[in-house]
mmCIF file of the N, C-alpha and C atoms, coordinates in Angstrom:
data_MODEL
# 
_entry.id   MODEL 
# 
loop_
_atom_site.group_PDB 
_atom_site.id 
_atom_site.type_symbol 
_atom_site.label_atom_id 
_atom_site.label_alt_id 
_atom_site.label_comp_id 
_atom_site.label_asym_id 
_atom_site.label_entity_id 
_atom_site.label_seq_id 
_atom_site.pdbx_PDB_ins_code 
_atom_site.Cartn_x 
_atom_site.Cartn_y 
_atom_site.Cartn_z 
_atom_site.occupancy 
_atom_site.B_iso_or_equiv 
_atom_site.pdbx_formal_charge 
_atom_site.auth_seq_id 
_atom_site.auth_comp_id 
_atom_site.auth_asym_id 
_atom_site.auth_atom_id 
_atom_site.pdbx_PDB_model_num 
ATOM 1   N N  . UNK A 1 1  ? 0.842   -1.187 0.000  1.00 0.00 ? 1  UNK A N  1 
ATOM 2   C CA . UNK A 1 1  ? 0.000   0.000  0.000  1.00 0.00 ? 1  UNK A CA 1 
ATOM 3   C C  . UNK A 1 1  ? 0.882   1.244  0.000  1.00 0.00 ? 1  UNK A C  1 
ATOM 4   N N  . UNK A 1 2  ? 0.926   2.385  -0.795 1.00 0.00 ? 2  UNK A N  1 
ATOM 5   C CA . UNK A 1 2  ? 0.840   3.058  -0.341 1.00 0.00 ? 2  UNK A CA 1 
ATOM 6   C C  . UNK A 1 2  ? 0.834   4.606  0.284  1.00 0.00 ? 2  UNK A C  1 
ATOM 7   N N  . UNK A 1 3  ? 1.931   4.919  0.958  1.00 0.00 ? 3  UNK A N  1 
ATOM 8   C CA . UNK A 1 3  ? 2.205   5.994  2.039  1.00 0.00 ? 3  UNK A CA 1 
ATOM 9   C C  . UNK A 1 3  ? 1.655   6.854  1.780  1.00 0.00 ? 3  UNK A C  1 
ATOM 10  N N  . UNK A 1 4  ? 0.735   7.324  2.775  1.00 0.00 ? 4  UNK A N  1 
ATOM 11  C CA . UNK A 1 4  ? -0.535  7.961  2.544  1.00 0.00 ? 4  UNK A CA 1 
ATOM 12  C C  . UNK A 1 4  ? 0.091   9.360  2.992  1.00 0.00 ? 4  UNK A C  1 
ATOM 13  N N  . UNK A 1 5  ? 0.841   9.754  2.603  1.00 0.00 ? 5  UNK A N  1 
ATOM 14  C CA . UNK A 1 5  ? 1.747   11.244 3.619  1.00 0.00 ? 5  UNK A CA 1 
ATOM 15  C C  . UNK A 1 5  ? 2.498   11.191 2.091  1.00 0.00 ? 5  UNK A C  1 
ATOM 16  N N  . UNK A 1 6  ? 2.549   10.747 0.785  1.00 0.00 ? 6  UNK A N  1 
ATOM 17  C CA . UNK A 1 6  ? 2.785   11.042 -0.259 1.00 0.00 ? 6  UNK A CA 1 
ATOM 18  C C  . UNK A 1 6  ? 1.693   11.387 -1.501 1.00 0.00 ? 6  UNK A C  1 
ATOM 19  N N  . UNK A 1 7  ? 0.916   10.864 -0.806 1.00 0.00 ? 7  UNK A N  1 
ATOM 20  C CA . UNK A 1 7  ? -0.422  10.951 -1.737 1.00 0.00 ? 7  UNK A CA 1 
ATOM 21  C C  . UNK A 1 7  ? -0.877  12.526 -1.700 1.00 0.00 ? 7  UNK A C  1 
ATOM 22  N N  . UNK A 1 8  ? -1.362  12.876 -3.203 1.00 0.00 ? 8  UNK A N  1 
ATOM 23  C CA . UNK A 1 8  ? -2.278  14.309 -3.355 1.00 0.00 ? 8  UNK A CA 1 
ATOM 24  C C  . UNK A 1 8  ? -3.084  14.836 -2.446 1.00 0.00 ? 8  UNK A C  1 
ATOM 25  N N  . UNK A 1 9  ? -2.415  15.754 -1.811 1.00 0.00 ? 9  UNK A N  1 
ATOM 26  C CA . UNK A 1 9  ? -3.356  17.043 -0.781 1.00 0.00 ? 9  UNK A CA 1 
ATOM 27  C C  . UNK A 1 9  ? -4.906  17.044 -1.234 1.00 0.00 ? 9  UNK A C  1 
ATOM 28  N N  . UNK A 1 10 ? -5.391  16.569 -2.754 1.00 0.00 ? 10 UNK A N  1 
ATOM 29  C CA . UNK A 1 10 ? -6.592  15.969 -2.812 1.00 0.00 ? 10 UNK A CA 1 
ATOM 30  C C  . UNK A 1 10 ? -7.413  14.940 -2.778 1.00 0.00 ? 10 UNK A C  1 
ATOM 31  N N  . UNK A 1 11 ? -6.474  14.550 -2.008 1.00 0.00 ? 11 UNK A N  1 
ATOM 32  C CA . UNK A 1 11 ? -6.907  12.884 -1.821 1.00 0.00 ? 11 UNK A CA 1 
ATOM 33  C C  . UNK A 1 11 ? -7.439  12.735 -0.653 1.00 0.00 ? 11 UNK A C  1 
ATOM 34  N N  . UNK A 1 12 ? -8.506  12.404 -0.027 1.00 0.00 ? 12 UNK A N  1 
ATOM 35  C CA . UNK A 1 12 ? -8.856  12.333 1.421  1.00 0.00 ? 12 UNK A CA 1 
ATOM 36  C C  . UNK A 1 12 ? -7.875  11.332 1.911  1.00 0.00 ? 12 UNK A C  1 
ATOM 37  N N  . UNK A 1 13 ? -7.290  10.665 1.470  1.00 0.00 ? 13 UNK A N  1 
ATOM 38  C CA . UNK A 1 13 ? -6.449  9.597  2.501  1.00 0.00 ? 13 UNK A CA 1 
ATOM 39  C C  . UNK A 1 13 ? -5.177  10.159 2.717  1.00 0.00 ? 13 UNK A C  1 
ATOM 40  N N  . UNK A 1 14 ? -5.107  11.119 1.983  1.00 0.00 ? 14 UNK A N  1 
ATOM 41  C CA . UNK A 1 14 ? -3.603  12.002 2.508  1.00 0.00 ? 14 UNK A CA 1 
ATOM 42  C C  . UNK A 1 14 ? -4.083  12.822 4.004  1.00 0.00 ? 14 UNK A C  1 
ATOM 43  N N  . UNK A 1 15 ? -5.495  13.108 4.004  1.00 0.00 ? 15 UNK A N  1 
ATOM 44  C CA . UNK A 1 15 ? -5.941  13.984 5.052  1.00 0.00 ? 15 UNK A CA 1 
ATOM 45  C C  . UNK A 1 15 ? -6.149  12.933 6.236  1.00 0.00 ? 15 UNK A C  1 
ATOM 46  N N  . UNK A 1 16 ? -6.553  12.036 6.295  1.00 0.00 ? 16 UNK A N  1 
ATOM 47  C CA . UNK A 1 16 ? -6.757  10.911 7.014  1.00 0.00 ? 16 UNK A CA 1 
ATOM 48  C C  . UNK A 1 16 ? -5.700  10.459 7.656  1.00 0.00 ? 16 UNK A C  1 
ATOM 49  N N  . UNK A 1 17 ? -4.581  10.545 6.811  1.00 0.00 ? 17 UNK A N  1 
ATOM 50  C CA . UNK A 1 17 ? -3.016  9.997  7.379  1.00 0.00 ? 17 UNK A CA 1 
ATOM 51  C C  . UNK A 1 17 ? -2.599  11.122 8.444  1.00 0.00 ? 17 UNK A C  1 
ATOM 52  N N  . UNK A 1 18 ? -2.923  12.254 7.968  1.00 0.00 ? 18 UNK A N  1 
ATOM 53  C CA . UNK A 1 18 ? -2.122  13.520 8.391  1.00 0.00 ? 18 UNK A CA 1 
ATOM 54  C C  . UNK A 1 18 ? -3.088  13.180 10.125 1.00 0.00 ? 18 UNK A C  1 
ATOM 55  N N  . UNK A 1 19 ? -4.347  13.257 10.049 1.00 0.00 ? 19 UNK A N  1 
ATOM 56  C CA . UNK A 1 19 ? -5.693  13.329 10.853 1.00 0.00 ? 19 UNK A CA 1 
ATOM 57  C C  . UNK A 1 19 ? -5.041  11.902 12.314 1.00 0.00 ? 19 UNK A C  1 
ATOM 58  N N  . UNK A 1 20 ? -4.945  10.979 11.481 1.00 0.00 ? 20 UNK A N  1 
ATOM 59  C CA . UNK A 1 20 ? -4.157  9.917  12.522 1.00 0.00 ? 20 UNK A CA 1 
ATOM 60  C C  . UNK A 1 20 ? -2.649  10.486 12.886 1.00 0.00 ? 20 UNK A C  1 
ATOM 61  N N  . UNK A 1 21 ? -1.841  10.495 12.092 1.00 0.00 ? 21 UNK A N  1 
ATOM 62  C CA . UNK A 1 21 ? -0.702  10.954 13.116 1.00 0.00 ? 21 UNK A CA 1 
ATOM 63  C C  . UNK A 1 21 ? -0.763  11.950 14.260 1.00 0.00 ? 21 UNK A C  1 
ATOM 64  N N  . UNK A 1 22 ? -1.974  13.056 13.707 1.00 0.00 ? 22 UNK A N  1 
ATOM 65  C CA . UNK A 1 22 ? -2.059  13.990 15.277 1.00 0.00 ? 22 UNK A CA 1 
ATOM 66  C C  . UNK A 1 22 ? -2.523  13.213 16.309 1.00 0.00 ? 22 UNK A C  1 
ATOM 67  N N  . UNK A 1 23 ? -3.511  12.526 15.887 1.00 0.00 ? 23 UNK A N  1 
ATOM 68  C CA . UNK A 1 23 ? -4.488  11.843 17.148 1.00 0.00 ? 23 UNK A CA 1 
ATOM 69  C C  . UNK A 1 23 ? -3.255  10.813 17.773 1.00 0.00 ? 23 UNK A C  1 
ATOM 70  N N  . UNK A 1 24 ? -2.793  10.395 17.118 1.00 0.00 ? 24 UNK A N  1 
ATOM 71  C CA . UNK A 1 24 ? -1.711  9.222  17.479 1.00 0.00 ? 24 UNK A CA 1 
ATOM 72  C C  . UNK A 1 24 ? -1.148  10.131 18.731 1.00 0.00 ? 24 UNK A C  1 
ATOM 73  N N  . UNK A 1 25 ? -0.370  10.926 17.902 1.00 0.00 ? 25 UNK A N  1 
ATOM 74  C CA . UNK A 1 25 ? 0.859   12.289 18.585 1.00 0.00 ? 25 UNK A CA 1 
ATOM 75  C C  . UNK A 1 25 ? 0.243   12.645 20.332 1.00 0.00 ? 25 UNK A C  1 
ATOM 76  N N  . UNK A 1 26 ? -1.298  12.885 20.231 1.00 0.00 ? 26 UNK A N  1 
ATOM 77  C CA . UNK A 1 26 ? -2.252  13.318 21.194 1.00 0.00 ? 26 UNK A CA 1 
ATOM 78  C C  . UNK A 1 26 ? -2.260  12.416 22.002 1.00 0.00 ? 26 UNK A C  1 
ATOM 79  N N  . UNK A 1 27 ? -2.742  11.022 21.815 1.00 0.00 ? 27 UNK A N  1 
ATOM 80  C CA . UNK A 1 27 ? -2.684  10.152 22.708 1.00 0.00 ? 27 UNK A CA 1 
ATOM 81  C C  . UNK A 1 27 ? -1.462  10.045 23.793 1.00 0.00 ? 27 UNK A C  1 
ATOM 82  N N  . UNK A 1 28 ? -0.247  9.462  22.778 1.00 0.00 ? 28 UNK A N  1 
ATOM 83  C CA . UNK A 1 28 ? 1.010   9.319  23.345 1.00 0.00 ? 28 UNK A CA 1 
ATOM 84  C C  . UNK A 1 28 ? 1.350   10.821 24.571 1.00 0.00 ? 28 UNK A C  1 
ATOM 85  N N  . UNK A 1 29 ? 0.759   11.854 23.926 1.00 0.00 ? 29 UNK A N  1 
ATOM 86  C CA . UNK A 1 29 ? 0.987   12.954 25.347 1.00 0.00 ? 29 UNK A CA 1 
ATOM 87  C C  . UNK A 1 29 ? 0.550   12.680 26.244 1.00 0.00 ? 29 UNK A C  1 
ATOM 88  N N  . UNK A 1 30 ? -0.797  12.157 26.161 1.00 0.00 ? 30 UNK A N  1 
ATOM 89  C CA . UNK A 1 30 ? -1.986  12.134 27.609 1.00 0.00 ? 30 UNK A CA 1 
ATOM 90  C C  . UNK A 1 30 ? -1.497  11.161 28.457 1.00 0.00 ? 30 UNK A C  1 
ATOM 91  N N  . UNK A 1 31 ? -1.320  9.945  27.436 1.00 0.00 ? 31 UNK A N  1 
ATOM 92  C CA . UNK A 1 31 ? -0.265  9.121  28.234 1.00 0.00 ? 31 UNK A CA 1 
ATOM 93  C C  . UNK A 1 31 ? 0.837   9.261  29.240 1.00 0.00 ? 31 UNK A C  1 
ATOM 94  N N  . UNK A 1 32 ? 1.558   10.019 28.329 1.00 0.00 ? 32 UNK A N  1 
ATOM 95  C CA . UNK A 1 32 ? 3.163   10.190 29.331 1.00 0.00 ? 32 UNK A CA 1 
ATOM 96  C C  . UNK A 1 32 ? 2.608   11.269 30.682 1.00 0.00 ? 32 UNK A C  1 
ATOM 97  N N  . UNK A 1 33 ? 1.655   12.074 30.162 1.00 0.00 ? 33 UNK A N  1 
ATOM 98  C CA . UNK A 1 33 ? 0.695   12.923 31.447 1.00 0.00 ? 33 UNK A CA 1 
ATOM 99  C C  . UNK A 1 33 ? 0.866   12.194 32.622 1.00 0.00 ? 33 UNK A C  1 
ATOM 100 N N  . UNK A 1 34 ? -0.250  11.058 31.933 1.00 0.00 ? 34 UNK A N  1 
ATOM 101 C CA . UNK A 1 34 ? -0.576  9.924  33.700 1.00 0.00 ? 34 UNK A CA 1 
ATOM 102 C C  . UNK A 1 34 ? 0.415   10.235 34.536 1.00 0.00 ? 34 UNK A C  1 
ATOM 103 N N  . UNK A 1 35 ? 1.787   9.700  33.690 1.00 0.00 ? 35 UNK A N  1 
ATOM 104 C CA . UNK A 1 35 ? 2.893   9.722  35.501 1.00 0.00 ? 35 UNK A CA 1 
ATOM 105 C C  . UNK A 1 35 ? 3.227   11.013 35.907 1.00 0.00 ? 35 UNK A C  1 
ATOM 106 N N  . UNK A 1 36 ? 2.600   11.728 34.966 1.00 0.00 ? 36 UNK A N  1 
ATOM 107 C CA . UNK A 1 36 ? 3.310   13.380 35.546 1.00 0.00 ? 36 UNK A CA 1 
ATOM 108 C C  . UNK A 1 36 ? 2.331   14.030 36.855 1.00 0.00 ? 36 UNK A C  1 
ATOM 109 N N  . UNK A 1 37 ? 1.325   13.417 36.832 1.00 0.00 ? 37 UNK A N  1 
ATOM 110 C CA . UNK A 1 37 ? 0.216   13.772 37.622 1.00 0.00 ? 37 UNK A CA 1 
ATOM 111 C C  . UNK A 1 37 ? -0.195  12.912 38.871 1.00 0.00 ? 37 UNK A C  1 
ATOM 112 N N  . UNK A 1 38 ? -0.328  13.448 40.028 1.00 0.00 ? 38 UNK A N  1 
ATOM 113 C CA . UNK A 1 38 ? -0.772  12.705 40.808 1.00 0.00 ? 38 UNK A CA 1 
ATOM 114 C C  . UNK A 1 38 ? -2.323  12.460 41.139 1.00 0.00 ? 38 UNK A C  1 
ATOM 115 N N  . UNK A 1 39 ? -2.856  13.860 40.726 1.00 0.00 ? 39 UNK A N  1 
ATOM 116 C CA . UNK A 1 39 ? -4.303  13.738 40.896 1.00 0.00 ? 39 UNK A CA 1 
ATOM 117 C C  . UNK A 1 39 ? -4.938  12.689 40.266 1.00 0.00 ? 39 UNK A C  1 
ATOM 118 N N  . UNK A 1 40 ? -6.141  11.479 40.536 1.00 0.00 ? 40 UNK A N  1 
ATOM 119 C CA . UNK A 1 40 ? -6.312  10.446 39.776 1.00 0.00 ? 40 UNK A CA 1 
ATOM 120 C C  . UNK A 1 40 ? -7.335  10.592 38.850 1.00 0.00 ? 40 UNK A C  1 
ATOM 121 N N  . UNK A 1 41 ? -8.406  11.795 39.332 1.00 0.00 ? 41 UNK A N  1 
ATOM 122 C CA . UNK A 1 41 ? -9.254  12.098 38.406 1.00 0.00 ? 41 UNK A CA 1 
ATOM 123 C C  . UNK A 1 41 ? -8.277  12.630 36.821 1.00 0.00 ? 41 UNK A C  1 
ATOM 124 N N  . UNK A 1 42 ? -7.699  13.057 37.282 1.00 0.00 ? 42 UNK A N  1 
ATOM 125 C CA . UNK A 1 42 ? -6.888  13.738 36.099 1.00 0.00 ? 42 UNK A CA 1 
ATOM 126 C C  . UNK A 1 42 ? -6.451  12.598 35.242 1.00 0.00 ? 42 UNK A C  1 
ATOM 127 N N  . UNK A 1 43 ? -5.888  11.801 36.134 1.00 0.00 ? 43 UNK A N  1 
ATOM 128 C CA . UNK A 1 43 ? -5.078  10.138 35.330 1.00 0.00 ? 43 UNK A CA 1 
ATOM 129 C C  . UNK A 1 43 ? -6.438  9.612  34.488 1.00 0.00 ? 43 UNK A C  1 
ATOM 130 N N  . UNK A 1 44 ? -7.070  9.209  35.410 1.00 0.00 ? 44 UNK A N  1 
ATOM 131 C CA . UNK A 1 44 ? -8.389  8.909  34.470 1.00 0.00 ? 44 UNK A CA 1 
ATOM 132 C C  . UNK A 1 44 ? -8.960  9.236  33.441 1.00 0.00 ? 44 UNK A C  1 
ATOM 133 N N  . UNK A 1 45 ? -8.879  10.648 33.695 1.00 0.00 ? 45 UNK A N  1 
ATOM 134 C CA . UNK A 1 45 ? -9.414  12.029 32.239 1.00 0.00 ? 45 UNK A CA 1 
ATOM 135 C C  . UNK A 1 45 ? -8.463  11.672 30.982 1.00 0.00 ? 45 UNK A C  1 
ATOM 136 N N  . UNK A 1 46 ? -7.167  11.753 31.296 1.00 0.00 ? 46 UNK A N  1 
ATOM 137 C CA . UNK A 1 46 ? -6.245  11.431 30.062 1.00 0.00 ? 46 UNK A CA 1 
ATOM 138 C C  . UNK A 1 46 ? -6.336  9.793  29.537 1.00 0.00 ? 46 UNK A C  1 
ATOM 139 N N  . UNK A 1 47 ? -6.494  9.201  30.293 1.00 0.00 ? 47 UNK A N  1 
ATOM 140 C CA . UNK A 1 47 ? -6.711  8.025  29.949 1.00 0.00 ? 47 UNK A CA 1 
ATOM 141 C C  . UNK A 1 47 ? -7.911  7.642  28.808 1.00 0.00 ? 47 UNK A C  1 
ATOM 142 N N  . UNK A 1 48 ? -9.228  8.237  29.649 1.00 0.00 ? 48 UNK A N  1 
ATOM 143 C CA . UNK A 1 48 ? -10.366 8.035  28.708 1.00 0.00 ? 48 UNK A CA 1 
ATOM 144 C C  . UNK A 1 48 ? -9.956  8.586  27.654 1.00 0.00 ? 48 UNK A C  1 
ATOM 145 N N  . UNK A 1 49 ? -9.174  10.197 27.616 1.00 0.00 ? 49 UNK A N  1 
ATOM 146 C CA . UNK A 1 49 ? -9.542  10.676 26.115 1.00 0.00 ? 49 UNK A CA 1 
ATOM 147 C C  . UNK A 1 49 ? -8.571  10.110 25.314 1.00 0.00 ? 49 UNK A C  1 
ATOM 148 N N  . UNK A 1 50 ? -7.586  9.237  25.810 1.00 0.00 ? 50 UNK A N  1 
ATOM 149 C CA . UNK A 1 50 ? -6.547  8.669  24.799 1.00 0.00 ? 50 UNK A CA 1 
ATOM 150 C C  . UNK A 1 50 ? -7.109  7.752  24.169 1.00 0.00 ? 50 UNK A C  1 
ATOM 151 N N  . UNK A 1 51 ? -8.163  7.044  25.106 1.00 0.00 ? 51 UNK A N  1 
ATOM 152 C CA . UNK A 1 51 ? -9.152  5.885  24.388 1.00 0.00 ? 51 UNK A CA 1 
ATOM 153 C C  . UNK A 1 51 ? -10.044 6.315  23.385 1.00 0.00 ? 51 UNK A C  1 
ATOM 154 N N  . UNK A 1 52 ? -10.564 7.719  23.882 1.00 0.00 ? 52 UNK A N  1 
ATOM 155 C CA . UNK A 1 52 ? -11.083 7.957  22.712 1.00 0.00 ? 52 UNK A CA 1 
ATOM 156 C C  . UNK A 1 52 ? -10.801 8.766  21.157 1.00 0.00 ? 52 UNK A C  1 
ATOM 157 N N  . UNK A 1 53 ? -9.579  8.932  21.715 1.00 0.00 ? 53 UNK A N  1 
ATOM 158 C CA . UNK A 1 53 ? -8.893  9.030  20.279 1.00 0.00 ? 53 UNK A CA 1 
ATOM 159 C C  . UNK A 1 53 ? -8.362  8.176  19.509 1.00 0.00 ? 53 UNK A C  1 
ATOM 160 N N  . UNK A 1 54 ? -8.649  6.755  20.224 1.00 0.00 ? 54 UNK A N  1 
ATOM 161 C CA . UNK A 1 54 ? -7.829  5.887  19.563 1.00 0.00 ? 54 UNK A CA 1 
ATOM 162 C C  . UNK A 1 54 ? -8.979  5.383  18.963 1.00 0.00 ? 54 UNK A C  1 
ATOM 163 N N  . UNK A 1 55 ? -10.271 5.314  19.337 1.00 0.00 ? 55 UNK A N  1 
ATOM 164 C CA . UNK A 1 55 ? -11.167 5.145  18.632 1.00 0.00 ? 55 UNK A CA 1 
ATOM 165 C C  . UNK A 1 55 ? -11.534 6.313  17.267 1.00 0.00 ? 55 UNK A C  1 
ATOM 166 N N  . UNK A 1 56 ? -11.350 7.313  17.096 1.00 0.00 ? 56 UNK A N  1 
ATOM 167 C CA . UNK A 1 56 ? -11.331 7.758  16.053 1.00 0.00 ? 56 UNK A CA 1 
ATOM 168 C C  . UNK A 1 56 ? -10.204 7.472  14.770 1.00 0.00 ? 56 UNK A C  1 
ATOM 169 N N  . UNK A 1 57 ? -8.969  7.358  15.585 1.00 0.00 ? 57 UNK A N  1 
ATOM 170 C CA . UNK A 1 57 ? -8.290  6.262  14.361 1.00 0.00 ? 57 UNK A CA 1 
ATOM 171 C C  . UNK A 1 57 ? -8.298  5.573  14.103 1.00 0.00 ? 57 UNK A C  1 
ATOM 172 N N  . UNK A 1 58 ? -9.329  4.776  14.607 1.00 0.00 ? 58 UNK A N  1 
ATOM 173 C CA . UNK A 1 58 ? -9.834  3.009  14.113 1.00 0.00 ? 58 UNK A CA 1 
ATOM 174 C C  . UNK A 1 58 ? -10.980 3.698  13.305 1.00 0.00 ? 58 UNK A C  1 
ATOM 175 N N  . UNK A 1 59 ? -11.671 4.677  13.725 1.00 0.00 ? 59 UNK A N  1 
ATOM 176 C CA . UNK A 1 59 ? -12.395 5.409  12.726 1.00 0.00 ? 59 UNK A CA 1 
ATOM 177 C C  . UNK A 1 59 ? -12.056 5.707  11.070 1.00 0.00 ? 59 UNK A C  1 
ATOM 178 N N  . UNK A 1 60 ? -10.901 6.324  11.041 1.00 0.00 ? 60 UNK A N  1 
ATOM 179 C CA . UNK A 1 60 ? -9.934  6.599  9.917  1.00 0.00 ? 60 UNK A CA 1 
ATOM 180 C C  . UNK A 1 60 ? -9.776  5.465  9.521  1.00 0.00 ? 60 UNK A C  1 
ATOM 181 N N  . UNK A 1 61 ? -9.140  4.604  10.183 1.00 0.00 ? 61 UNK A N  1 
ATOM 182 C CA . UNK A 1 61 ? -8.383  3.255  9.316  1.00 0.00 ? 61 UNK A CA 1 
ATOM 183 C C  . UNK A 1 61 ? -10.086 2.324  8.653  1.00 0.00 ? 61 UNK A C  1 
ATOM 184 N N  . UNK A 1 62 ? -10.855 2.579  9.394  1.00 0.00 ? 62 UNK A N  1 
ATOM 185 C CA . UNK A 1 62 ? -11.981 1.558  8.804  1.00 0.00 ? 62 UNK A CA 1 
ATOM 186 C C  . UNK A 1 62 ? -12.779 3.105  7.277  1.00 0.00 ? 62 UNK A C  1 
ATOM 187 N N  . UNK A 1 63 ? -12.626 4.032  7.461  1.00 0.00 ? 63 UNK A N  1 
ATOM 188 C CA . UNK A 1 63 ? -12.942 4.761  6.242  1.00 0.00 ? 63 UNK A CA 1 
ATOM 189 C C  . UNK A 1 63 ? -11.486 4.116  5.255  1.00 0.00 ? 63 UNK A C  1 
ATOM 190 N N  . UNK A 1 64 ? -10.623 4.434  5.616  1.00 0.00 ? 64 UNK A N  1 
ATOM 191 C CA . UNK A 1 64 ? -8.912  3.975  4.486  1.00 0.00 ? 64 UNK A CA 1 
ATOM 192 C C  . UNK A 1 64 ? -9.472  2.733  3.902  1.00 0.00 ? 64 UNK A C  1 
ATOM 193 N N  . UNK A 1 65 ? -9.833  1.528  5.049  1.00 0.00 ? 65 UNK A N  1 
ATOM 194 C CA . UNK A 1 65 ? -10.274 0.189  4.152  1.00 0.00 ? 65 UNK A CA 1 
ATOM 195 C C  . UNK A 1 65 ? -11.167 0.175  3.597  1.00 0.00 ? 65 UNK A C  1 
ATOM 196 N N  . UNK A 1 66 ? -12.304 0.793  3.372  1.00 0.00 ? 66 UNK A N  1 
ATOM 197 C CA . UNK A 1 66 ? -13.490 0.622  3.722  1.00 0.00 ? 66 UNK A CA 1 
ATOM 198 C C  . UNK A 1 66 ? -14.231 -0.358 4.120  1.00 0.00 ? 66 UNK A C  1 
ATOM 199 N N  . UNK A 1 67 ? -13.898 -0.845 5.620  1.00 0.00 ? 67 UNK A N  1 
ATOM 200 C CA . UNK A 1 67 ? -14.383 -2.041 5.814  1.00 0.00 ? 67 UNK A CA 1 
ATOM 201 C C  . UNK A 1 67 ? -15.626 -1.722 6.701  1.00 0.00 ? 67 UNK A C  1 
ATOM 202 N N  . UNK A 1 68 ? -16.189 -0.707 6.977  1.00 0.00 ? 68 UNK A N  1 
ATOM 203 C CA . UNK A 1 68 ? -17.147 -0.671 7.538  1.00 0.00 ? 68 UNK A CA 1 
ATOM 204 C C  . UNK A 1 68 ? -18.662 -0.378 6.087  1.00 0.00 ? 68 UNK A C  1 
ATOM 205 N N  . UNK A 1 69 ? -19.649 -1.213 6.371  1.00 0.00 ? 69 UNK A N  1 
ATOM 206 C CA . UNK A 1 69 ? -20.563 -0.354 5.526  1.00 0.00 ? 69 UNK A CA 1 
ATOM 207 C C  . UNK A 1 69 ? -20.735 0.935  5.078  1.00 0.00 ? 69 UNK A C  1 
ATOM 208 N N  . UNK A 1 70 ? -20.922 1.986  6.267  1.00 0.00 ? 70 UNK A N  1 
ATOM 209 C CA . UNK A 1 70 ? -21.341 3.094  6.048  1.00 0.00 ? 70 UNK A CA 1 
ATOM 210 C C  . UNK A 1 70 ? -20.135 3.665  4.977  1.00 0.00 ? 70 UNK A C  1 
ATOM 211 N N  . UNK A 1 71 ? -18.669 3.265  4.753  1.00 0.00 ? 71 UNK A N  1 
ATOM 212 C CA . UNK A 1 71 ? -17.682 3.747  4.177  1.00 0.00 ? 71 UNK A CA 1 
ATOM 213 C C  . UNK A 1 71 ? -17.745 2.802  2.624  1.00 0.00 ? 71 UNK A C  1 
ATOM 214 N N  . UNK A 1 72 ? -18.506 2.216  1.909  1.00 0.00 ? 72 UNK A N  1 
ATOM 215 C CA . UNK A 1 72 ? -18.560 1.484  1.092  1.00 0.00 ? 72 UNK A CA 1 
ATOM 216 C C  . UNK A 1 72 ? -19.329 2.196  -0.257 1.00 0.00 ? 72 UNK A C  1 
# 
């Protein structure tokens, strides 16, 4: 496949690639957060939203395949 970070600025899967590496980038911060923080609500907060960014790049990757219906 590929490399979607070479593909035409009109290509939605060039935007998609670009769209996952931030969310990726985002996660991995919230992450390294946890140990920076002692408060646990806070640990928790970064936690959920890393989960839920990781669900939007399973979002992306199932539009890239189109393996979900609605993307077909």
């Amino acid at each position: 496949m590929t490399d979607v970070t070479t593909r035409n600025p009109g290509d939605p899967l060039y935007h998609t690639g670009q769209i996952k590496d931030l969310l990726r980038g985002t996660m991995d911060h919230l992450r390294e957060d946890i140990a920076k923080v002692d408060d646990p609500q806070a640990r928790a907060l970064f936690e959920t939203s890393a989960e839920v960014l990781g669900g939007l790049v399973t979002a992306c990757e199932h539009y890239e395949q189109k393996s979900e219906p609605a993307w077909r």
